[in-house]
Backbone as XML, in Angstrom:
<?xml version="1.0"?>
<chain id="A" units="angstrom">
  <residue number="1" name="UNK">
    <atom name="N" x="-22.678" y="116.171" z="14.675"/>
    <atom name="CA" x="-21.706" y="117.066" z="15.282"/>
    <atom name="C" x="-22.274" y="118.493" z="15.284"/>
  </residue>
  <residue number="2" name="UNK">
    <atom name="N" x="-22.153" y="119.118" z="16.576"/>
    <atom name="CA" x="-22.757" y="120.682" z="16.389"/>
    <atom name="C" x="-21.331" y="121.739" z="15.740"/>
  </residue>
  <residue number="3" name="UNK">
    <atom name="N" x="-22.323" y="122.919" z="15.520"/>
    <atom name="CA" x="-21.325" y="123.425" z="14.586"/>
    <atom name="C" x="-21.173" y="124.383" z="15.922"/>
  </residue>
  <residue number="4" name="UNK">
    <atom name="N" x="-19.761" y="124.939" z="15.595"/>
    <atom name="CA" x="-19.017" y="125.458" z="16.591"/>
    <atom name="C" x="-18.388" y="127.058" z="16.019"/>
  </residue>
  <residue number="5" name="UNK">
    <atom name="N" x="-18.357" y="128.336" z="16.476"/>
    <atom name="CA" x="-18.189" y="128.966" z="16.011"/>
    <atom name="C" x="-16.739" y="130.115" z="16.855"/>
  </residue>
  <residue number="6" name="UNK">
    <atom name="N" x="-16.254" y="130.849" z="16.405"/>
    <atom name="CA" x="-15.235" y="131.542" z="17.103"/>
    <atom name="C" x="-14.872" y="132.579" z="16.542"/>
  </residue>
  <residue number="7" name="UNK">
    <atom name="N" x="-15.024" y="134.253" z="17.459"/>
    <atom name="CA" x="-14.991" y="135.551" z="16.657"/>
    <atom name="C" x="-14.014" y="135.993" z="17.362"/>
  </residue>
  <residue number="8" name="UNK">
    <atom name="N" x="-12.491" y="136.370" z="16.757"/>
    <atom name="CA" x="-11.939" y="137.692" z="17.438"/>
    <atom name="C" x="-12.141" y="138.999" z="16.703"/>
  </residue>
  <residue number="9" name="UNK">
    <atom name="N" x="-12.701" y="140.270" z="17.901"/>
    <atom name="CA" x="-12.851" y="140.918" z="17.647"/>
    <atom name="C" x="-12.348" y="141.943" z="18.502"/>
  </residue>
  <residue number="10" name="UNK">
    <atom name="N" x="-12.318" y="143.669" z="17.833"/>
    <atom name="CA" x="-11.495" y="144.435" z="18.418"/>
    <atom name="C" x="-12.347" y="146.121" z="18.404"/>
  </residue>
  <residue number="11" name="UNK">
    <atom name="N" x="-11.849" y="146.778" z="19.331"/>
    <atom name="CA" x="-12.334" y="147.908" z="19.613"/>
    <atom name="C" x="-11.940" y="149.141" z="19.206"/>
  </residue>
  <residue number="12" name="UNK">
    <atom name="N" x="-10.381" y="148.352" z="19.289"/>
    <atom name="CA" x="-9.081" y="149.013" z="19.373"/>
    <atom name="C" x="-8.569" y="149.429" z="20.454"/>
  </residue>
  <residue number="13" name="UNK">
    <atom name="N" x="-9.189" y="148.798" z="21.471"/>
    <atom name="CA" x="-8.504" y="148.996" z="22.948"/>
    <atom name="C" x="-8.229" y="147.400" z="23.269"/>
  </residue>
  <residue number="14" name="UNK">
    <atom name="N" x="-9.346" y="147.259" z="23.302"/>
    <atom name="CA" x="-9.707" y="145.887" z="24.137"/>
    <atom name="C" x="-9.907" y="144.615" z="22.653"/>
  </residue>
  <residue number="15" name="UNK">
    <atom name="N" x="-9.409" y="143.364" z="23.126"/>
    <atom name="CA" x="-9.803" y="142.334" z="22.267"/>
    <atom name="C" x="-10.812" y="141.404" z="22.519"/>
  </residue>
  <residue number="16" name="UNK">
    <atom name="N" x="-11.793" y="140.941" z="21.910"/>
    <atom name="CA" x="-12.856" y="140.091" z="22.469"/>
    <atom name="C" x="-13.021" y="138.643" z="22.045"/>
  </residue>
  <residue number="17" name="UNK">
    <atom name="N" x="-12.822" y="137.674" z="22.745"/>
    <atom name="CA" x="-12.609" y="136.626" z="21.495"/>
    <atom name="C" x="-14.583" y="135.617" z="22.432"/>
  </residue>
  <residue number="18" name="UNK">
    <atom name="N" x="-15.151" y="135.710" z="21.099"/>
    <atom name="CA" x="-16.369" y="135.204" z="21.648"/>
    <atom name="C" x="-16.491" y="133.787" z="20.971"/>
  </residue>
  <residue number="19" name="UNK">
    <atom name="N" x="-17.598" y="132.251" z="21.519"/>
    <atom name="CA" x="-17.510" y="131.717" z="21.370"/>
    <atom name="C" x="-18.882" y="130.816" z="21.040"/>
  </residue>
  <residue number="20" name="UNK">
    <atom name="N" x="-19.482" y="130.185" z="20.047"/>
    <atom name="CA" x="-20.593" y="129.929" z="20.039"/>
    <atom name="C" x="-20.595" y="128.606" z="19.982"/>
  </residue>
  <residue number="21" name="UNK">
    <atom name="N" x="-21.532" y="127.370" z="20.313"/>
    <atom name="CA" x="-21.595" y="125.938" z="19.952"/>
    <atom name="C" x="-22.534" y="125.802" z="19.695"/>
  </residue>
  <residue number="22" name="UNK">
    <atom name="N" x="-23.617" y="125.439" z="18.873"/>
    <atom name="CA" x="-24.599" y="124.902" z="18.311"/>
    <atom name="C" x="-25.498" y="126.060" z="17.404"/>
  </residue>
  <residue number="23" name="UNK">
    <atom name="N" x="-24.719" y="126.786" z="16.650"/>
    <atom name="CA" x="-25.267" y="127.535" z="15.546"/>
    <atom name="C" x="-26.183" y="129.155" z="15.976"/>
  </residue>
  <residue number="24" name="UNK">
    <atom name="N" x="-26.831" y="129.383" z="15.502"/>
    <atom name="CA" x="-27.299" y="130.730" z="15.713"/>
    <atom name="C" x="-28.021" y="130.680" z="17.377"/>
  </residue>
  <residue number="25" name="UNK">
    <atom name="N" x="-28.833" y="129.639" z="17.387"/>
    <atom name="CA" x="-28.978" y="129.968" z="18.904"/>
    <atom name="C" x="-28.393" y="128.932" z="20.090"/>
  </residue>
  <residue number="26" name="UNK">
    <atom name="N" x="-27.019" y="128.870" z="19.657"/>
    <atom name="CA" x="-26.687" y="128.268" z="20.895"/>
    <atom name="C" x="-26.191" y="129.103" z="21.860"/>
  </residue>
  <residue number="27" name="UNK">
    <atom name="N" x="-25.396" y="127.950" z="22.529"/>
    <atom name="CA" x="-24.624" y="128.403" z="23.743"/>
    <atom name="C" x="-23.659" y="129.144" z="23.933"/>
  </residue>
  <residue number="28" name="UNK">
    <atom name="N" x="-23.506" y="130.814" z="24.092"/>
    <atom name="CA" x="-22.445" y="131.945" z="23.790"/>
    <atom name="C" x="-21.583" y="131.862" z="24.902"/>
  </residue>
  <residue number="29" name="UNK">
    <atom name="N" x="-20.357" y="132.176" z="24.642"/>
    <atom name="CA" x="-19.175" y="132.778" z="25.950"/>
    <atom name="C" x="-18.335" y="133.468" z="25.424"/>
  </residue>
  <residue number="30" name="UNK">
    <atom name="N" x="-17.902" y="134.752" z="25.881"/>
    <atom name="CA" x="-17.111" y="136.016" z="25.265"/>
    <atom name="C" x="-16.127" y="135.857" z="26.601"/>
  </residue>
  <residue number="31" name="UNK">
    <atom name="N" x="-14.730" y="136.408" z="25.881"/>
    <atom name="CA" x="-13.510" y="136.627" z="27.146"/>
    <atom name="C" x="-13.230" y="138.448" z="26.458"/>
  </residue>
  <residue number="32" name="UNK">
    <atom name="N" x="-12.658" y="139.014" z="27.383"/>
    <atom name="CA" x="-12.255" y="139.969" z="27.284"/>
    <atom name="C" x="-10.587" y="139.863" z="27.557"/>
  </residue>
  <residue number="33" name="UNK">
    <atom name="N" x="-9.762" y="141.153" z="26.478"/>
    <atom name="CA" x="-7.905" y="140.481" z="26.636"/>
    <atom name="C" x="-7.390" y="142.368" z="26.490"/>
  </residue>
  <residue number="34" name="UNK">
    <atom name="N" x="-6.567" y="142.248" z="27.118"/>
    <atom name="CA" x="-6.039" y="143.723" z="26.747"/>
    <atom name="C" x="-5.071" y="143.959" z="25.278"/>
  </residue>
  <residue number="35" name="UNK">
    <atom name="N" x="-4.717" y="143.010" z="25.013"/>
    <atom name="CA" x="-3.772" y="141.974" z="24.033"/>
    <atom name="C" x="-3.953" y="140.851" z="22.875"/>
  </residue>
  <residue number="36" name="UNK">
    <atom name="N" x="-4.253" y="141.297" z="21.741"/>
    <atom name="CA" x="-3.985" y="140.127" z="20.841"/>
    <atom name="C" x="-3.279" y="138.836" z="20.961"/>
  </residue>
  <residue number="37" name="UNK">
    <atom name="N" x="-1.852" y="139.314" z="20.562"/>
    <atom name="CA" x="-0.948" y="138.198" z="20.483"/>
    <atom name="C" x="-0.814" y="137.139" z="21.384"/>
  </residue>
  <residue number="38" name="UNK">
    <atom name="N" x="-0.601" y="137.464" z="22.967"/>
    <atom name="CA" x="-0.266" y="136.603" z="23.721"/>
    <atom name="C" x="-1.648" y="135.701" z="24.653"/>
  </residue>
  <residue number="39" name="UNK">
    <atom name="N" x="-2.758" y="136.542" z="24.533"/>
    <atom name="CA" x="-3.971" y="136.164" z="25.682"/>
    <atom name="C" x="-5.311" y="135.468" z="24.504"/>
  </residue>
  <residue number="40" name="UNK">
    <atom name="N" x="-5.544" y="136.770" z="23.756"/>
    <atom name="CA" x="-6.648" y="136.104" z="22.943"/>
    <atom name="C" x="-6.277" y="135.206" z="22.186"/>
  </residue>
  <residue number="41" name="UNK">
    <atom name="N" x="-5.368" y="135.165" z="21.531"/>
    <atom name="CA" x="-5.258" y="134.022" z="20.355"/>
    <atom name="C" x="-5.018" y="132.586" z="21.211"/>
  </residue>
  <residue number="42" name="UNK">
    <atom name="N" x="-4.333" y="133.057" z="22.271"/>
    <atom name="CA" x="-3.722" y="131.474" z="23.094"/>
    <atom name="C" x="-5.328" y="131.026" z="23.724"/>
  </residue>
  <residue number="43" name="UNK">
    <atom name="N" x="-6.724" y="131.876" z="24.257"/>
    <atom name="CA" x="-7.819" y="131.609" z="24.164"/>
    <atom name="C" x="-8.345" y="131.043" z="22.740"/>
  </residue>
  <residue number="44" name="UNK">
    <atom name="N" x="-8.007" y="131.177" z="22.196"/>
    <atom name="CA" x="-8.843" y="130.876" z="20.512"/>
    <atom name="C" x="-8.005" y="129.554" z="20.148"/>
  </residue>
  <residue number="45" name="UNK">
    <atom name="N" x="-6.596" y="129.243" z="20.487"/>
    <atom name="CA" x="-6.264" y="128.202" z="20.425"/>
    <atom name="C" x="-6.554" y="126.822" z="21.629"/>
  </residue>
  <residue number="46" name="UNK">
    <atom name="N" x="-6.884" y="127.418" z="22.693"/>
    <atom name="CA" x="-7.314" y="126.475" z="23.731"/>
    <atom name="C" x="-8.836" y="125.804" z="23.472"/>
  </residue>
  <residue number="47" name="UNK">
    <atom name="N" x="-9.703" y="127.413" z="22.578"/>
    <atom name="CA" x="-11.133" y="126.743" z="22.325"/>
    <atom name="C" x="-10.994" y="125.793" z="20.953"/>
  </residue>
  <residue number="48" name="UNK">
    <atom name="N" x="-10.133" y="125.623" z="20.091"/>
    <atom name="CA" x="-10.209" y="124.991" z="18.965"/>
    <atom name="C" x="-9.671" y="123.731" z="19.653"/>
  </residue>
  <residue number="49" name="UNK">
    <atom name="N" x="-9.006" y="123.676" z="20.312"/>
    <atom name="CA" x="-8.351" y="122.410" z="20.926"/>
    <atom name="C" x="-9.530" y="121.650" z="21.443"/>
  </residue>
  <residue number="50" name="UNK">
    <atom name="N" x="-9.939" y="121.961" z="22.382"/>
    <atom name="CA" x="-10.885" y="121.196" z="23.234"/>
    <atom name="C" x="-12.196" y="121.063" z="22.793"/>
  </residue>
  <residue number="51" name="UNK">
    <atom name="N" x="-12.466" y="121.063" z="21.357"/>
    <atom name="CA" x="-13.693" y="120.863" z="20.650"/>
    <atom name="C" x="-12.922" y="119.650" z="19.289"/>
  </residue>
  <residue number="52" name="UNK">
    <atom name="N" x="-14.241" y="119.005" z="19.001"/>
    <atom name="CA" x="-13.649" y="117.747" z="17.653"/>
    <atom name="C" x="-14.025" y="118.491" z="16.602"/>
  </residue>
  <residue number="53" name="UNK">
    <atom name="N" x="-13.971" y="117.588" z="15.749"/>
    <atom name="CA" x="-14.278" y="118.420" z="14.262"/>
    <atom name="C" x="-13.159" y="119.486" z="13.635"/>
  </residue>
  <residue number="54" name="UNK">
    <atom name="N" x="-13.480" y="119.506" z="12.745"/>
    <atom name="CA" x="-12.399" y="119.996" z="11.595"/>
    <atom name="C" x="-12.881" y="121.677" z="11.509"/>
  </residue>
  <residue number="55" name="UNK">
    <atom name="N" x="-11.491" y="122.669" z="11.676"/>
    <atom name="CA" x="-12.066" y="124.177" z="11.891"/>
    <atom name="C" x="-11.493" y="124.485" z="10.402"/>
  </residue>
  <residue number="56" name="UNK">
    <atom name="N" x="-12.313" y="125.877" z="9.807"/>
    <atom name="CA" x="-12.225" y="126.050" z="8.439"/>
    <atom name="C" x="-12.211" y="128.072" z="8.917"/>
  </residue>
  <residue number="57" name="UNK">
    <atom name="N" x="-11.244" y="128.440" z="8.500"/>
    <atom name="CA" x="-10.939" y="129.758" z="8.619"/>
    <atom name="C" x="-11.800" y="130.396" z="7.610"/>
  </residue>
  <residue number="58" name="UNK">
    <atom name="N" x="-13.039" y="131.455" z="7.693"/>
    <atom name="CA" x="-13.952" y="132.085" z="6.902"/>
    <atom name="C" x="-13.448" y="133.593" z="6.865"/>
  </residue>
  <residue number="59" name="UNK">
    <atom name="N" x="-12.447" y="133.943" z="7.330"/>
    <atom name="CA" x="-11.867" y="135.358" z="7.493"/>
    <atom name="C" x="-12.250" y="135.799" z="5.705"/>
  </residue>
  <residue number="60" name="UNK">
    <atom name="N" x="-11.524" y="135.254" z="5.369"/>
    <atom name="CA" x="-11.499" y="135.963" z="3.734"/>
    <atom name="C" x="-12.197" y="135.691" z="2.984"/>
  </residue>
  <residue number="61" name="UNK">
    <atom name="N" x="-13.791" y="135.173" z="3.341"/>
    <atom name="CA" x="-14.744" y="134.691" z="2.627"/>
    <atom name="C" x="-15.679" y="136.311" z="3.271"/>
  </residue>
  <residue number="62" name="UNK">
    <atom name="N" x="-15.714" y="136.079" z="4.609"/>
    <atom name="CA" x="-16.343" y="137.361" z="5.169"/>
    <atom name="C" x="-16.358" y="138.384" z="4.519"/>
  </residue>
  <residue number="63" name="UNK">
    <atom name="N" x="-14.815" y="139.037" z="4.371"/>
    <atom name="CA" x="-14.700" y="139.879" z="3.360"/>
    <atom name="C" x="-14.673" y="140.529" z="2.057"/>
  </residue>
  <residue number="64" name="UNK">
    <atom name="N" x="-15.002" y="139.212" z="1.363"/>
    <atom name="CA" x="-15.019" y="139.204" z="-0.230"/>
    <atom name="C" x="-16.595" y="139.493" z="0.273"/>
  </residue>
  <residue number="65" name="UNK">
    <atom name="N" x="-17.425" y="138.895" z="0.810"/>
    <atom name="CA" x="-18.753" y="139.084" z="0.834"/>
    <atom name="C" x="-19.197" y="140.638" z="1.496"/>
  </residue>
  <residue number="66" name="UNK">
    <atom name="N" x="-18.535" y="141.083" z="2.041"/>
    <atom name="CA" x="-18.504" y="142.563" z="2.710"/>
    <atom name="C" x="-18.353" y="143.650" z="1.369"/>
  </residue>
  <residue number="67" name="UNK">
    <atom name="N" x="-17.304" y="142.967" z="0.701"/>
    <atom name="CA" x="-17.033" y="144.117" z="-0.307"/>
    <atom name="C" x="-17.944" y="143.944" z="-1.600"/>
  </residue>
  <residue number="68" name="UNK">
    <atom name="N" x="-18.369" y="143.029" z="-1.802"/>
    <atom name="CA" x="-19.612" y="142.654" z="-2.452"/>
    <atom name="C" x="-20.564" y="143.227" z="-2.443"/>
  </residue>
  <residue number="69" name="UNK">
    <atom name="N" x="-21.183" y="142.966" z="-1.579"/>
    <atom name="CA" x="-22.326" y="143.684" z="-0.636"/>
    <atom name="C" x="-22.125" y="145.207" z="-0.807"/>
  </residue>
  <residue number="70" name="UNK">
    <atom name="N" x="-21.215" y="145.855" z="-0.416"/>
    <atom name="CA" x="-20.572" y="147.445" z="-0.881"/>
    <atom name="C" x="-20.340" y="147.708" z="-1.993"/>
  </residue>
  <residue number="71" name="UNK">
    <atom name="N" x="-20.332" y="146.844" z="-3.363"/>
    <atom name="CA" x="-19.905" y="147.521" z="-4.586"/>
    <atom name="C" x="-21.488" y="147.306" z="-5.268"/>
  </residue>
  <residue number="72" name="UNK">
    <atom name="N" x="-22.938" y="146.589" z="-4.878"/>
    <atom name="CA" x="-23.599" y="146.378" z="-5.495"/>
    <atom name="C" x="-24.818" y="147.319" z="-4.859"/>
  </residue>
</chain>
């Protein structure tokens, strides 16, 4: 199974929700949303849908490792 990846990210204008399949050098696709709530996330739920495999939320692993990284 390839590993599958999914970033929302923000500008503070604009939301970007980008999309990767097969690890560091795969296959990329970014959407652009004026809107969180209603456009990007319903994108981020359409890309988790239409892929197999089991998704594992790394949000708060990211950040323990961010602040890590900053206190050492």
């Amino acid at each position: 199974m390839a590993r599958r990846d999914i970033w929302l990210l923000s500008d503070g204008r604009l939301w970007r929700v980008r999309g990767r399949r097969g690890g560091d050098g795969g296959q990329e696709v970014s959407y652009d949303f004026a809107d969180e709530a209603s456009a990007a996330r319903s994108m981020i739920d359409r890309m988790m849908k239409t892929s197999a495999g089991t998704w594992r939320d790394l949000t708060e692993a990211i950040r323990q490792e961010a602040n890590r990284r900053q206190t050492h």
